[in-house]
N, C-alpha and C positions, 0 to 999 in steps of 0.2 A: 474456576471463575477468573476471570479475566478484569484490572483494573488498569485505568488509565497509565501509571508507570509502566508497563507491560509495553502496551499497548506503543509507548509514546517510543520505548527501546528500540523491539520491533521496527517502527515506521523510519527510524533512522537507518538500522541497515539494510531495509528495502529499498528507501531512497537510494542509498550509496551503490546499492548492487543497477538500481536503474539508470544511475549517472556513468556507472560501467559498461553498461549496456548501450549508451547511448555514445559512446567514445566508438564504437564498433558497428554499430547501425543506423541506418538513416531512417528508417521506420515510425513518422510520424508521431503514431499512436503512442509510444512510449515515452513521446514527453508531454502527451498529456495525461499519462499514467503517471511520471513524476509529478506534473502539477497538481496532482488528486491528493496525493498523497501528502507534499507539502502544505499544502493549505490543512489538511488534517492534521499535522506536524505545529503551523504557526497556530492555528484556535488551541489546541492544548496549552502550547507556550505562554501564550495569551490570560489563560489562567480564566476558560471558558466554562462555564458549567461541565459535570459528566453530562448529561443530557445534550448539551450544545454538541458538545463532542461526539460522542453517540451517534446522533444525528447526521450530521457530516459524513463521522466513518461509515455511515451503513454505504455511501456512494460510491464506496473503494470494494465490494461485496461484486463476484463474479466479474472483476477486469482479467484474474486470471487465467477465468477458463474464456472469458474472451478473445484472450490471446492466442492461448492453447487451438481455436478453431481455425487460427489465418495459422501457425508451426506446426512442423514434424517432430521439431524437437525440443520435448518435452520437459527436461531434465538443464533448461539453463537457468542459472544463479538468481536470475533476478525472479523468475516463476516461483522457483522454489519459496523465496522472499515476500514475495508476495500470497502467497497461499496462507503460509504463518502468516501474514497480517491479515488476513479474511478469519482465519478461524480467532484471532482475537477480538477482531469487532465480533465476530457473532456472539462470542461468550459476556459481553459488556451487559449491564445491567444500569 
């Protein structure tokens, strides 16, 4: 089971792998992949209900296989990043 500290770890080094990713690509999409995620990152901070939180994160839930359908390659840093923060929101309660 999966709790908000998790959760909150996680989103930071997803973000930082998408701010790496984003030094290398001009790829729209990925900074509104970061904005997702940040805003998930400030309501935690924020000191937002689980529930509030919850809530929110379910909207970061399949970006990465969103991705995954426009790449070939599978296996870059910030994917991987993100997958671990999918399977953390799903396990939230």
């Amino acid at each position: 089971m999966s709790d908000i500290f998790d959760l909150k770890s996680q989103l930071e080094i997803t973000i930082k792998a998408l701010e790496s990713k984003i030094q290398t690509s001009s790829e729209p999409i990925i900074n509104r992949y970061l904005d997702k995620y940040q805003q998930v990152l400030k309501i935690i901070e924020s000191g937002a209900s689980n529930e509030s939180v919850r809530k929110l994160a379910m909207k970061l839930l399949n970006c990465a296989r969103g991705y995954m359908e426009t790449s070939s390659d599978y296996q870059q840093n910030f994917l991987i990043e993100m997958s671990k923060t999918e399977k953390l929101v799903k396990e939230l309660h």
